[in-house]
ChimeraX commands (.cxc) that place a marker at each C-alpha (Angstrom):
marker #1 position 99.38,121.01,71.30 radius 0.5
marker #1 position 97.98,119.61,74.62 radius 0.5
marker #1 position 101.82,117.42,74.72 radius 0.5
marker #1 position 103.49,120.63,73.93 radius 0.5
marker #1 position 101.70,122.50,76.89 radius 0.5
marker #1 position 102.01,119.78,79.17 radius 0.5
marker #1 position 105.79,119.43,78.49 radius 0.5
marker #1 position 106.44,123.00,79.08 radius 0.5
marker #1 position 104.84,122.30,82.37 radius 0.5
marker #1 position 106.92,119.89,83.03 radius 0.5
marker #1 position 109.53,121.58,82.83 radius 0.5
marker #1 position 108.43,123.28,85.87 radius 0.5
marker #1 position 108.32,120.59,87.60 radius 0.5
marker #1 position 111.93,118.95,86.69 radius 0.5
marker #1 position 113.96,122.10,85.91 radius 0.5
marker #1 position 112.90,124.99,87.92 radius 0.5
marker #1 position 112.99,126.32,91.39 radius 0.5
marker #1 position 109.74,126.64,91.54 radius 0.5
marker #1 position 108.93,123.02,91.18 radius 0.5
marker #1 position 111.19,122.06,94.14 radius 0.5
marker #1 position 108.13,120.95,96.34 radius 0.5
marker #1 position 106.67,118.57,93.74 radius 0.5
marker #1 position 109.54,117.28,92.68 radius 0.5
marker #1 position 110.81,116.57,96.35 radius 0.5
marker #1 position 107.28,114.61,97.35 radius 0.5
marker #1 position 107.82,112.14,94.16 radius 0.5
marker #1 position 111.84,111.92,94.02 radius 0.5
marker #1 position 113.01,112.75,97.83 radius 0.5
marker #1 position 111.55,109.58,99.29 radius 0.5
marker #1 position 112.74,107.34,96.17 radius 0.5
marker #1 position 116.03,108.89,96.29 radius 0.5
marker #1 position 116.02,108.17,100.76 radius 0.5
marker #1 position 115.11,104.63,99.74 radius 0.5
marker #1 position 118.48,103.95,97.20 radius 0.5
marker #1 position 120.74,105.31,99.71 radius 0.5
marker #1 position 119.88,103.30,102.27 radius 0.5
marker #1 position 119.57,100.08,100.25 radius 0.5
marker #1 position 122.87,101.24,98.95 radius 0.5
marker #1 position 124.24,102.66,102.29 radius 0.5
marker #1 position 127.06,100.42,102.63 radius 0.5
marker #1 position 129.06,100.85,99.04 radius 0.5
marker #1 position 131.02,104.17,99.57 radius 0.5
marker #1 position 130.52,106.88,98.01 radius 0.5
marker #1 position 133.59,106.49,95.88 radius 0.5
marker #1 position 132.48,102.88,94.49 radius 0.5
marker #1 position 128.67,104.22,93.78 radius 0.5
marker #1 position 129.85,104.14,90.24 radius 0.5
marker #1 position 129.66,100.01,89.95 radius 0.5
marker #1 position 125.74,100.36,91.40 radius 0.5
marker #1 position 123.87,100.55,87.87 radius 0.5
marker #1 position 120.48,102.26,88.08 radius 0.5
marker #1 position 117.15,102.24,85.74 radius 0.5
marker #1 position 114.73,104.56,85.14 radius 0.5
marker #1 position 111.84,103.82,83.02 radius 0.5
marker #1 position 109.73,106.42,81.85 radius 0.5
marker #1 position 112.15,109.30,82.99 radius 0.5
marker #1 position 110.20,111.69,81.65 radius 0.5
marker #1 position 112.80,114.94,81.31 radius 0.5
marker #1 position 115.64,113.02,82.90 radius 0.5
marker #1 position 115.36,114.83,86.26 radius 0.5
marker #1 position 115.06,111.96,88.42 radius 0.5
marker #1 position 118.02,110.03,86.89 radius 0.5
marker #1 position 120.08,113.01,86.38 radius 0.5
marker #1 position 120.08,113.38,89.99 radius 0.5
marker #1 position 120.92,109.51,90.88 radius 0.5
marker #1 position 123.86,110.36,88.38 radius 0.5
marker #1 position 124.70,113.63,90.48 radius 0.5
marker #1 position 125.26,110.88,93.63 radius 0.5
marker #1 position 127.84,109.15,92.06 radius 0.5
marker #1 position 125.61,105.78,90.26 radius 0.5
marker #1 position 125.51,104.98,87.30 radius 0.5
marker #1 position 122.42,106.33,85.64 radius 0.5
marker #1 position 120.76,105.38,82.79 radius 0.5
marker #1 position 117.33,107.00,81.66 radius 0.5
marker #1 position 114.32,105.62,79.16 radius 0.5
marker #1 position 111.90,107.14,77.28 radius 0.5
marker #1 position 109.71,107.10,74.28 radius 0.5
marker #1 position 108.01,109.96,74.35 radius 0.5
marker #1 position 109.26,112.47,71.32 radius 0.5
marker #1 position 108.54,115.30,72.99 radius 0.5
marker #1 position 110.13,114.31,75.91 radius 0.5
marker #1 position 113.09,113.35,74.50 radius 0.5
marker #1 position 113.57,116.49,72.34 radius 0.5
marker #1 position 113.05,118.44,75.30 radius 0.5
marker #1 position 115.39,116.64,77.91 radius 0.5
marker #1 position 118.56,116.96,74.89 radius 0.5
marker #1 position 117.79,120.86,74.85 radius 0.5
marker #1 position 118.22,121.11,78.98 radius 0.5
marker #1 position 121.03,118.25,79.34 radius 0.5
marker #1 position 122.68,119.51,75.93 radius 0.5
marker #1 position 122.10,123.21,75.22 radius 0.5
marker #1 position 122.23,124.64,78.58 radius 0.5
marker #1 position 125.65,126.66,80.00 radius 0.5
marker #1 position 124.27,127.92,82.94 radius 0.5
marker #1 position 122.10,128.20,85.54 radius 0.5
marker #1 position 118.78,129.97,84.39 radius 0.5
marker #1 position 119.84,130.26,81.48 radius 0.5
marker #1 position 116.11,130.05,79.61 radius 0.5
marker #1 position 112.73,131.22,80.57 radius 0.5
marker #1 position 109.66,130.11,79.52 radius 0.5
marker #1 position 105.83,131.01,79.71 radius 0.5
marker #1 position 104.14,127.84,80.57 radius 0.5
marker #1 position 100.87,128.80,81.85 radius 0.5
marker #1 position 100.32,131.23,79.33 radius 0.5
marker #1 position 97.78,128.50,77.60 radius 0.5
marker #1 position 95.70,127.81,80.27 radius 0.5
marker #1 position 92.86,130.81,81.35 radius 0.5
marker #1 position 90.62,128.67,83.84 radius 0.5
marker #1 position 91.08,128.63,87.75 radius 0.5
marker #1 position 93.19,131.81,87.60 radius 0.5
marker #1 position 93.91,133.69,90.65 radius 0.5
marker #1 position 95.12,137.08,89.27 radius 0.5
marker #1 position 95.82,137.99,85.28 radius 0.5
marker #1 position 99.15,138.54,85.86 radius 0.5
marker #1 position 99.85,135.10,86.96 radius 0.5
marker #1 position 99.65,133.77,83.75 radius 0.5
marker #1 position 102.55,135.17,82.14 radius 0.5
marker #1 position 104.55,134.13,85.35 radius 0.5
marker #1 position 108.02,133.63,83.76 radius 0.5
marker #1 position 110.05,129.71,84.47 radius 0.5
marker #1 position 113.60,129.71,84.57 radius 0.5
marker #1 position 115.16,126.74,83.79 radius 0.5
marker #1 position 116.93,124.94,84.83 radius 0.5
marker #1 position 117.62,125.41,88.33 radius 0.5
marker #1 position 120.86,123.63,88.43 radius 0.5
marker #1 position 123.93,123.52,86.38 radius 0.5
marker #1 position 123.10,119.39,84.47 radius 0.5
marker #1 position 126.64,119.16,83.46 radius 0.5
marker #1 position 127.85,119.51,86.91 radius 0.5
marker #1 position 128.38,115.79,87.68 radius 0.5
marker #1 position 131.26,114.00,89.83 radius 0.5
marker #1 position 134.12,112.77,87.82 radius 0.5
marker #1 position 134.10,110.06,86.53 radius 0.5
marker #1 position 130.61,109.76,85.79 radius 0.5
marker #1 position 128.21,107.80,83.97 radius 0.5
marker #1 position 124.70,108.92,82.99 radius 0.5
marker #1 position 122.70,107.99,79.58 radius 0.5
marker #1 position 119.22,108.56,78.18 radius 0.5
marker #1 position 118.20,105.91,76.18 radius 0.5
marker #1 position 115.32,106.42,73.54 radius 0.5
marker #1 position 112.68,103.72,72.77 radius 0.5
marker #1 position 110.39,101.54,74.04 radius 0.5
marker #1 position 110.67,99.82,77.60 radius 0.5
marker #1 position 109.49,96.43,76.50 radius 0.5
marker #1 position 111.70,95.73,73.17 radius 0.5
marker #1 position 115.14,97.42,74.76 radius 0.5
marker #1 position 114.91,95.77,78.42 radius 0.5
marker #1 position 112.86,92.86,77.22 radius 0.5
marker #1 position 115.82,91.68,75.91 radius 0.5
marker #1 position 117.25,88.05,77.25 radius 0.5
marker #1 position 120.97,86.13,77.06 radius 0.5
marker #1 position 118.57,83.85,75.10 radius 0.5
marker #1 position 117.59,85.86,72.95 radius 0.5
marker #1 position 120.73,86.87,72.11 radius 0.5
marker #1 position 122.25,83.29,71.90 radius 0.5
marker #1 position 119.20,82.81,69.88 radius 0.5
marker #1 position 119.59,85.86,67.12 radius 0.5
marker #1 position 115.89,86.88,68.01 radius 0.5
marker #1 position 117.34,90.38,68.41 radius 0.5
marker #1 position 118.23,93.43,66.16 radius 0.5
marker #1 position 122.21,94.10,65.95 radius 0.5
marker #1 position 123.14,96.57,68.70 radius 0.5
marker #1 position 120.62,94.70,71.29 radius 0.5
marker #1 position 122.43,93.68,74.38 radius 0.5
marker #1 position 120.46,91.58,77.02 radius 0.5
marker #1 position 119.56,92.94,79.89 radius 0.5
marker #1 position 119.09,90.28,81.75 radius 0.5
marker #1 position 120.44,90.98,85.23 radius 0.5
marker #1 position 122.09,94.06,84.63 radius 0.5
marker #1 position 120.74,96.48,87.17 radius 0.5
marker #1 position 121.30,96.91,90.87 radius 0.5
marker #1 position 118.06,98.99,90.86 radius 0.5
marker #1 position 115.17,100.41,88.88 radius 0.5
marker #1 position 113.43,103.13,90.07 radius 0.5
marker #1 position 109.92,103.81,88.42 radius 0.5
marker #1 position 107.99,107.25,89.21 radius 0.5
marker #1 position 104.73,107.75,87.73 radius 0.5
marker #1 position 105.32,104.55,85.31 radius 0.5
marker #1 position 103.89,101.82,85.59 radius 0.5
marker #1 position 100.24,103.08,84.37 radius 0.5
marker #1 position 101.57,103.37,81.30 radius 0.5
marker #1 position 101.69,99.79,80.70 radius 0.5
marker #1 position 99.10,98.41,78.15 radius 0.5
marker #1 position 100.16,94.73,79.84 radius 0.5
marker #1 position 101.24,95.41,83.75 radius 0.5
marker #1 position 102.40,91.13,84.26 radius 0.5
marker #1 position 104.94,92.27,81.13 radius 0.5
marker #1 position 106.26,95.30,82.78 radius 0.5
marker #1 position 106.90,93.36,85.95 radius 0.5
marker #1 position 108.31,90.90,84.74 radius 0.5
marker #1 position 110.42,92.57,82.85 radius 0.5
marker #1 position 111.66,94.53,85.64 radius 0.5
marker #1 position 112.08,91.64,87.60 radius 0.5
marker #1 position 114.25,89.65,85.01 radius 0.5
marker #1 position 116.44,93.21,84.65 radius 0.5
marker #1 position 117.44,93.37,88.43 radius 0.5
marker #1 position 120.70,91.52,89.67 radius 0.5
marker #1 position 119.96,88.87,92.52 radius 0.5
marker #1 position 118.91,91.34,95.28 radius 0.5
marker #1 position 118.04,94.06,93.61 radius 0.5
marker #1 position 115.71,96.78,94.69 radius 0.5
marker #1 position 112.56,97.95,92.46 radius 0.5
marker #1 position 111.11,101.46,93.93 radius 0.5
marker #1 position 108.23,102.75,92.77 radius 0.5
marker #1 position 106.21,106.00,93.28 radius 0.5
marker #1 position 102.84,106.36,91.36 radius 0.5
marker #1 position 98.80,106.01,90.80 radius 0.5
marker #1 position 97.49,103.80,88.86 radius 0.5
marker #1 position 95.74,106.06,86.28 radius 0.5
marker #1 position 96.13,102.80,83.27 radius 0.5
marker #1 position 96.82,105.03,80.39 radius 0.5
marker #1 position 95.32,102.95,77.75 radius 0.5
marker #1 position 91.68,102.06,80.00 radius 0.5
marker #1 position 89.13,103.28,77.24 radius 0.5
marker #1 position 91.31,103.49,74.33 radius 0.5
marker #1 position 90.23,103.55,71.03 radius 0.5
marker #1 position 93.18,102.05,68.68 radius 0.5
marker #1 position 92.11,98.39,70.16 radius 0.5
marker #1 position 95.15,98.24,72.44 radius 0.5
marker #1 position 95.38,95.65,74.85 radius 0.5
marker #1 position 94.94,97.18,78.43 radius 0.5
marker #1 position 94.90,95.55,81.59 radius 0.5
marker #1 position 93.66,97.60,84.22 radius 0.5
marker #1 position 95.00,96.05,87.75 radius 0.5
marker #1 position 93.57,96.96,91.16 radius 0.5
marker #1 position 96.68,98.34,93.13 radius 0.5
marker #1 position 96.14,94.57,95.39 radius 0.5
marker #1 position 96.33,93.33,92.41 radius 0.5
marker #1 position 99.21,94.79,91.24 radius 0.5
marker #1 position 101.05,93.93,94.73 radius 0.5
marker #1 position 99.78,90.32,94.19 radius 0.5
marker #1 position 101.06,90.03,90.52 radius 0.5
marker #1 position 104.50,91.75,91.73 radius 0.5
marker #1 position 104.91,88.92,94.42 radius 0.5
marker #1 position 104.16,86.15,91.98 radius 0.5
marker #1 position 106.70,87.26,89.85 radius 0.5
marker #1 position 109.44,87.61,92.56 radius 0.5
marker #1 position 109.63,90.42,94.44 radius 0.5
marker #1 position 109.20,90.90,97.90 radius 0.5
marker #1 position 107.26,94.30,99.04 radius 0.5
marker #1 position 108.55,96.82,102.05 radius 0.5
marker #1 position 108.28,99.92,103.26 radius 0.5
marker #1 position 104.26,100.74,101.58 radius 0.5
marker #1 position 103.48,103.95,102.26 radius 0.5
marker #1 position 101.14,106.20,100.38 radius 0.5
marker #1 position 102.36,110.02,99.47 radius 0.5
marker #1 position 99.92,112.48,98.56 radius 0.5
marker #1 position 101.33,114.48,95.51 radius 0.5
marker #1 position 100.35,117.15,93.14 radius 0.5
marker #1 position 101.30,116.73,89.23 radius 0.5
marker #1 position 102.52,119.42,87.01 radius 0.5
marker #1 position 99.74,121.97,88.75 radius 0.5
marker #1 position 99.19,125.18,87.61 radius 0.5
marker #1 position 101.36,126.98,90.83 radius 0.5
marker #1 position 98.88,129.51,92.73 radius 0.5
marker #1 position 96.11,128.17,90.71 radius 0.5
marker #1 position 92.56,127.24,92.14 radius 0.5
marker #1 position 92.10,123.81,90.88 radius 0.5
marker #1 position 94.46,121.06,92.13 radius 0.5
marker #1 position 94.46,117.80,91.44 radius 0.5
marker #1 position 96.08,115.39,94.33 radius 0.5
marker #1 position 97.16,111.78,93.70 radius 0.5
marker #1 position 97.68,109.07,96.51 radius 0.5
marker #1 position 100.37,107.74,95.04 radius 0.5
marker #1 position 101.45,104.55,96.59 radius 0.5
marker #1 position 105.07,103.81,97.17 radius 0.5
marker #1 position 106.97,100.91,98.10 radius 0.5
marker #1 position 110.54,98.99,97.73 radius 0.5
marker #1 position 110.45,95.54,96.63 radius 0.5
marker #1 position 113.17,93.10,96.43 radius 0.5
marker #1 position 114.20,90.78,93.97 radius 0.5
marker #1 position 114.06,87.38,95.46 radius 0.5
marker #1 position 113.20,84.19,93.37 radius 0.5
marker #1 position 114.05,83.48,89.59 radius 0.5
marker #1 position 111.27,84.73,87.28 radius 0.5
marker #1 position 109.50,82.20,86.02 radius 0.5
marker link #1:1,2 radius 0.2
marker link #1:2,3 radius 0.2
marker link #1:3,4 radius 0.2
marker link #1:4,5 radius 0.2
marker link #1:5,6 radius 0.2
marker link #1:6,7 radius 0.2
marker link #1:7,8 radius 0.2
marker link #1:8,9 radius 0.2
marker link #1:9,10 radius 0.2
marker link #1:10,11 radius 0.2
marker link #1:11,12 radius 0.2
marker link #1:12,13 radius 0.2
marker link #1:13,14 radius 0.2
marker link #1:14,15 radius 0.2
marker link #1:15,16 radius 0.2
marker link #1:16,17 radius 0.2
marker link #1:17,18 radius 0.2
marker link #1:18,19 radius 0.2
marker link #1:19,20 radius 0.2
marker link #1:20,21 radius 0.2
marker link #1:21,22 radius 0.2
marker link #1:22,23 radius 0.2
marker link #1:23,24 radius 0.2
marker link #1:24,25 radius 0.2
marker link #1:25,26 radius 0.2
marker link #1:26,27 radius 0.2
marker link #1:27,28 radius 0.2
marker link #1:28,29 radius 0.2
marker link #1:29,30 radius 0.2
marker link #1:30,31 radius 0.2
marker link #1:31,32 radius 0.2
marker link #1:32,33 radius 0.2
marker link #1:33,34 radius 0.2
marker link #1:34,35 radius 0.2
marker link #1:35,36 radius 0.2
marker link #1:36,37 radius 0.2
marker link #1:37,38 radius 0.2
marker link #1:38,39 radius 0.2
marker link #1:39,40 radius 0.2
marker link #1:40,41 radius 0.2
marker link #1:41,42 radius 0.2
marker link #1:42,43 radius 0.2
marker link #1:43,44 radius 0.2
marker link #1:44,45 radius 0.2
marker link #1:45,46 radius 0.2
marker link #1:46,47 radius 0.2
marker link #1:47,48 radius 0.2
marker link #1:48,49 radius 0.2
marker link #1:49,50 radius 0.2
marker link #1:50,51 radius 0.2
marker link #1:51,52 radius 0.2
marker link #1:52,53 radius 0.2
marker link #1:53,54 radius 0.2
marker link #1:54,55 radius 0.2
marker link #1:55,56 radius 0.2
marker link #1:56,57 radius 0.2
marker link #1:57,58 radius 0.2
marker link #1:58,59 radius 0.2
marker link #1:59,60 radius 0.2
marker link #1:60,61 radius 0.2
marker link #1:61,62 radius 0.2
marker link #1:62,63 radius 0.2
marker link #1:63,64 radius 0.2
marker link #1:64,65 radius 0.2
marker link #1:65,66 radius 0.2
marker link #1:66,67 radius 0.2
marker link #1:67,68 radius 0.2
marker link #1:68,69 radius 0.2
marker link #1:69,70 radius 0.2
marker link #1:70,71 radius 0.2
marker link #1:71,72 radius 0.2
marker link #1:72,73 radius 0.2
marker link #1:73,74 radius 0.2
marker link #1:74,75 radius 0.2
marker link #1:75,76 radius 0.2
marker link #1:76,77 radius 0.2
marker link #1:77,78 radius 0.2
marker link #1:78,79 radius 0.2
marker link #1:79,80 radius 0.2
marker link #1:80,81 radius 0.2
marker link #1:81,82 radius 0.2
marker link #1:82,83 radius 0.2
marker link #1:83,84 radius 0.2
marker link #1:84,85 radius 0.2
marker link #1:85,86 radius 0.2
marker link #1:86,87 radius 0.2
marker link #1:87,88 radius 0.2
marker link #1:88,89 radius 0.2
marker link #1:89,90 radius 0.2
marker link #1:90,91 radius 0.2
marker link #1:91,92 radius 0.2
marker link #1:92,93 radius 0.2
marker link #1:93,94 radius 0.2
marker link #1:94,95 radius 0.2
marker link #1:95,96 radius 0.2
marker link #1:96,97 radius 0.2
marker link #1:97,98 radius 0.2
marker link #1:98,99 radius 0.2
marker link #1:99,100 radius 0.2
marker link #1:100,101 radius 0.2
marker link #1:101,102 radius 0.2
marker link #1:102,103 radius 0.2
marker link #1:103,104 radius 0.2
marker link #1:104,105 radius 0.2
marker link #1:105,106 radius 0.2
marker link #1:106,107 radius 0.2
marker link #1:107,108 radius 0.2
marker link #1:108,109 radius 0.2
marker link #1:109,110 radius 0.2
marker link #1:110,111 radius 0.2
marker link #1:111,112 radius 0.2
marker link #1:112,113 radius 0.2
marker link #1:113,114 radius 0.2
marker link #1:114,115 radius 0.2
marker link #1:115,116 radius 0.2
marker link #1:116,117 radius 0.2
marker link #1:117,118 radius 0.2
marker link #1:118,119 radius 0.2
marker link #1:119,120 radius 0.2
marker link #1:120,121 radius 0.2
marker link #1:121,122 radius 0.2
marker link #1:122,123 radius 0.2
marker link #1:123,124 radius 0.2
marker link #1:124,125 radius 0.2
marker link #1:125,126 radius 0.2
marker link #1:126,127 radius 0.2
marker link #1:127,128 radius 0.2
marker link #1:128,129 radius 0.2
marker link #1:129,130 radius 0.2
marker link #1:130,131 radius 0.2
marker link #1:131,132 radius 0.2
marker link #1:132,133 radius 0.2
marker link #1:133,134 radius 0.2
marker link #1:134,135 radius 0.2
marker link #1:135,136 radius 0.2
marker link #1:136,137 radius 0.2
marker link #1:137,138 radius 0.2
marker link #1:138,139 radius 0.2
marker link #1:139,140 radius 0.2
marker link #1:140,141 radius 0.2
marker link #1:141,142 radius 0.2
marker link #1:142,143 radius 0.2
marker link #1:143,144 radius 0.2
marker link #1:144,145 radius 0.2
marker link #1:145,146 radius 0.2
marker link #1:146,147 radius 0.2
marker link #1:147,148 radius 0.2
marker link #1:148,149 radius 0.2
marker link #1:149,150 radius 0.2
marker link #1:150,151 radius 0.2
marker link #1:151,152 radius 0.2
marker link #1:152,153 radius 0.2
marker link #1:153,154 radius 0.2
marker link #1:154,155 radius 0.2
marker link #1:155,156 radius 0.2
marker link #1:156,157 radius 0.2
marker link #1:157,158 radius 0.2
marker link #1:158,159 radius 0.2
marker link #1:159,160 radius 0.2
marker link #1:160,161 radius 0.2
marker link #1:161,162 radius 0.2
marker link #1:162,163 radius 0.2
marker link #1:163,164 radius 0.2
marker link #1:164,165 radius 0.2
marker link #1:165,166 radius 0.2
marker link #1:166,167 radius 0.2
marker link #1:167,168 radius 0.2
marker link #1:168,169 radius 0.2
marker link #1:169,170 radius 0.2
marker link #1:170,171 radius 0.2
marker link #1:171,172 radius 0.2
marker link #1:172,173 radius 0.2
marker link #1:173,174 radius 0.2
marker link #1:174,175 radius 0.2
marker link #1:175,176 radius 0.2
marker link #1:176,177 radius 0.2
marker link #1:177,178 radius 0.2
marker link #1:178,179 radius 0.2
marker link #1:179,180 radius 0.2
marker link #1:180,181 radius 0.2
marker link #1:181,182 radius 0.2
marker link #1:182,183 radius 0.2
marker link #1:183,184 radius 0.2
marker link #1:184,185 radius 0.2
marker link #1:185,186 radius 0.2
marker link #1:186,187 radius 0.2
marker link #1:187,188 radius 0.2
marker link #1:188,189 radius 0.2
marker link #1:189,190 radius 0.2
marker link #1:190,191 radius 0.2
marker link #1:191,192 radius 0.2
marker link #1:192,193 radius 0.2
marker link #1:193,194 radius 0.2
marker link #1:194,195 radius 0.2
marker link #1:195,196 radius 0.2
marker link #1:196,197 radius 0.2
marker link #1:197,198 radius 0.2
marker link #1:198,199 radius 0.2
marker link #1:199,200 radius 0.2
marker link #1:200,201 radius 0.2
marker link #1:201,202 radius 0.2
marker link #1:202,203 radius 0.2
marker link #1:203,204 radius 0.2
marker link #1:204,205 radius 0.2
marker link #1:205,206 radius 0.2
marker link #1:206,207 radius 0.2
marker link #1:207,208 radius 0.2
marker link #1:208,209 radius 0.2
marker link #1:209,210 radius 0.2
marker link #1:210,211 radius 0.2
marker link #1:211,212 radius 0.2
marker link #1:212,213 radius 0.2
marker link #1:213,214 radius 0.2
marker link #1:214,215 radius 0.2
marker link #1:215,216 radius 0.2
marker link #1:216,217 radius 0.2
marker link #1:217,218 radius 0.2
marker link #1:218,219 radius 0.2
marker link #1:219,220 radius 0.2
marker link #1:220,221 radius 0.2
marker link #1:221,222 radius 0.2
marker link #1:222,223 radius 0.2
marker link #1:223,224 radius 0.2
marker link #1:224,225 radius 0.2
marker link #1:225,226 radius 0.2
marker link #1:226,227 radius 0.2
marker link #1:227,228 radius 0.2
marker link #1:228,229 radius 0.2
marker link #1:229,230 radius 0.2
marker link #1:230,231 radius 0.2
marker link #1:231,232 radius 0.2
marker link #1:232,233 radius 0.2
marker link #1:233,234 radius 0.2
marker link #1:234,235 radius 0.2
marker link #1:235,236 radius 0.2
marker link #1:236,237 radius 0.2
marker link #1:237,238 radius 0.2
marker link #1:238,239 radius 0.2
marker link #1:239,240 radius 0.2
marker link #1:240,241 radius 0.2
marker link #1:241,242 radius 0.2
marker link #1:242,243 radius 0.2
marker link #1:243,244 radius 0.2
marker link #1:244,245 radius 0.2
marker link #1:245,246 radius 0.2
marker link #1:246,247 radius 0.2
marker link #1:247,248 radius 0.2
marker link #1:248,249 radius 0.2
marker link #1:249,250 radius 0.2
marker link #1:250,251 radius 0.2
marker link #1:251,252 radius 0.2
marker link #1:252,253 radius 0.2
marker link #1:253,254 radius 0.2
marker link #1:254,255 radius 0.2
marker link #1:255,256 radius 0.2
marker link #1:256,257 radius 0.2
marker link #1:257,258 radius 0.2
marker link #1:258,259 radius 0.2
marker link #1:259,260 radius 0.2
marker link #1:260,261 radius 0.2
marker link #1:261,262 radius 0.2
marker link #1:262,263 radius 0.2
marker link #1:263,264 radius 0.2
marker link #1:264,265 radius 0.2
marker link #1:265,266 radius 0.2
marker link #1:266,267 radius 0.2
marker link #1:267,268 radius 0.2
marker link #1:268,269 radius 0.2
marker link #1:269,270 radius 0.2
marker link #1:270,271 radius 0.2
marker link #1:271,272 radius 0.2
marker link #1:272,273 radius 0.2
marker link #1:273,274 radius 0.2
marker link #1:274,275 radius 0.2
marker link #1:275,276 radius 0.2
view
């Protein structure tokens, strides 16, 4: 049930008008940062630029690299997440076309009774209302087996039938409130190093709030200082520009009285030596 309540909320977030703000302190500034990487393909040819995003959540983020004209191409593991980006992406004619009641769970920090029935349309934009042609996937499973996956591995037969490698095969990956989810971080970069074309671009918006710190299934979990991470990230290959770090708000209860207010750091790093 706590899933179910959080994905309703974020639904707000992705889909709705009223999540505008959030969504444009997380996505705006990643969004800036592929254009101008990207600024001299026209915007005709934007289709040959292939773009990742891990952990996409409900598909907002790479719906609207998709709505520029790249080729898109989501990930996610989550169940509930996935159910719920097929209903907006797949079941949805029209603007507003659904409401929902997503606060109606939560009674604490409340400014006024009414404000917890507040009613979320969704979504705020039409999501089959991309240029033609387009391209623009969501691909379901886990990170590390689907983009793990080498031209040696394939050569080798290590991989299930349907596996293609993925070695090389994106202009850009954009992660957003990601890589904390990684039980190993060195895996996760170097896997996203070893995806990215020769002078590709990684951007990445996020905390570092390490998912599985504490957990109780006897996980592996490596819990990186953000130097750290930065340190582990140039090791691997990437070079690091344009650090900044962008307060943002998560899913919040709107008009509520408790907020919670990451620092998420941001940066754009470029792919420049071979993995090794």
């Amino acid at each position: 049930m706590d899933k179910l309540r959080s994905t309703l909320k974020q639904f707000v977030r992705d889909w709705s008008e009223q999540g505008k703000p959030e969504r444009d302190m997380c996505y705006k500034p990643m969004i800036d940062a592929l254009l101008e990487h990207f600024s001299d393909i026209p915007q005709e040819e934007r289709l040959n630029i292939r773009v990742l995003v891990p952990g996409a959540g409900l598909a907002r983020l790479a719906w609207e690299i998709a709505h520029l004209g790249f080729a898109s191409q989501g990930n996610e593991f989550s169940h509930f997440m996935l159910l719920s980006s097929f209903f907006v992406l797949n079941r949805t004619d029209q603007i507003n076309q659904h409401t929902l009641y997503p606060f109606i769970h939560s009674f604490s920090n409340v400014r006024s009774a009414p404000s917890i029935s507040t009613p979320i349309s969704i979504p705020d934009v039409q999501p089959s209302d991309l240029p033609q042609p387009s391209e623009f996937s969501l691909v379901a499973g886990d990170f590390i087996e689907i983009y793990g996956v080498t031209d040696e591995d394939v050569r080798s037969g290590k991989v299930d039938d349907g596996k293609t490698s993925q070695e090389g095969q994106w202009n850009a990956v954009l992660t957003c409130f990601f890589i904390d989810t990684a039980k190993d971080i060195i895996e996760y970069l170097r896997i996203i190093h070893q995806a990215l074309a020769p002078g590709g671009i990684w951007v990445n918006l996020g905390p570092l709030l390490w998912h599985y710190e504490n957990n109780n299934t006897g996980d592996i979990s490596i819990e990186a200082s953000l130097d750290e991470v930065k340190a582990l990230a140039t090791a691997v290959g990437f070079e690091i520009s344009q650090e900044k770090t962008i307060p943002t708000t998560y899913t919040g209860i709107l008009d509520g009285m408790l907020r919670y207010e990451y620092q998420a750091e941001f940066w754009v790093a470029t792919k420049k030596a071979p993995a090794s």
